[in-house]
C-alpha positions in Angstrom: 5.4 -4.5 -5.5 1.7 -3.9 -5.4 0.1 -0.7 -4.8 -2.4 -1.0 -2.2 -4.7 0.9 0.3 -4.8 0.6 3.8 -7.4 1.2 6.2 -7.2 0.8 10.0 -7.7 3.3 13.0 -4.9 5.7 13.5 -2.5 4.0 15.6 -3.0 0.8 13.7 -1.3 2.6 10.7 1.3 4.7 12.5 2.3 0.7 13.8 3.3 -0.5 10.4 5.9 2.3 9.5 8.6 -0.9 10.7 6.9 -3.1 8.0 9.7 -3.8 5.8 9.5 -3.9 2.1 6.4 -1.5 2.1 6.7 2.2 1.1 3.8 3.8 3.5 2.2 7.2 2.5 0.4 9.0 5.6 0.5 11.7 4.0 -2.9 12.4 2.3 -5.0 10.2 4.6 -8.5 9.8 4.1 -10.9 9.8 7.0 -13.6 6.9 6.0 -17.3 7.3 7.2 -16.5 4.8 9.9 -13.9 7.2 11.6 -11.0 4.5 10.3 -8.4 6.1 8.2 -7.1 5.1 4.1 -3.7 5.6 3.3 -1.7 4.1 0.8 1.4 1.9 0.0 3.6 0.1 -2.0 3.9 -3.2 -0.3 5.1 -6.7 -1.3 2.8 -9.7 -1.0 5.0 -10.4 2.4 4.3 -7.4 3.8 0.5 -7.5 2.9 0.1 -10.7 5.0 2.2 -8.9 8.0 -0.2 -5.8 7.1 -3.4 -7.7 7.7 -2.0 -9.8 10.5 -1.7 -6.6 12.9 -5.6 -5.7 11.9 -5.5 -3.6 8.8 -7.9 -4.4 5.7 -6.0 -3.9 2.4 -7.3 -3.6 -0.9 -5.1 -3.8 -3.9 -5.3 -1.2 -6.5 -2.6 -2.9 -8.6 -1.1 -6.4 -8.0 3.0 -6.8 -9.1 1.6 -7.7 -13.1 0.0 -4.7 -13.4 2.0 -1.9 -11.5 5.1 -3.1 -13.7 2.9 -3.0 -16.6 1.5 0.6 -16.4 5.5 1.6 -15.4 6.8 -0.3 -18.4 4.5 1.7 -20.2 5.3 4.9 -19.0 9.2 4.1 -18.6 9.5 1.7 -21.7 12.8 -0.9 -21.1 15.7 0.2 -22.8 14.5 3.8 -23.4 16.9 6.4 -22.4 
């Protein structure tokens, strides 16, 4: 998984809700100074390309190496 932003006009993002493997977060959309909206996600590389293909720009905050990274850290394997 990669954690990413997305930004797209409104009913560009309420579209990719069916996206599978992505975990979409409307809630706590930014309005951008072009009028487009920012929300974020966690989204395989699949669903990135599927993202992109229906319009969206996405930027990614933290590709799969580094989002299991910073969890490992936080949630060391075979703690607890």
């Amino acid at each position: 998984m990669n954690f990413i932003y997305i930004d797209g006009p409104r009913d560009t993002l309420l579209a990719l809700r069916d996206i599978a493997d992505m975990v979409l977060r409307l809630k706590g959309a930014q309005t951008l100074p072009d009028g487009n909206l920012r929300v974020s996600a966690y989204a395989t590389d699949d669903a990135i390309t599927e993202i992109q293909n229906r319009g969206a720009s996405v930027t990614v905050i933290f590709n799969n190496d580094e989002l299991k990274a910073r969890t490992d850290e936080l949630f060391p394997p075979g703690v607890g």
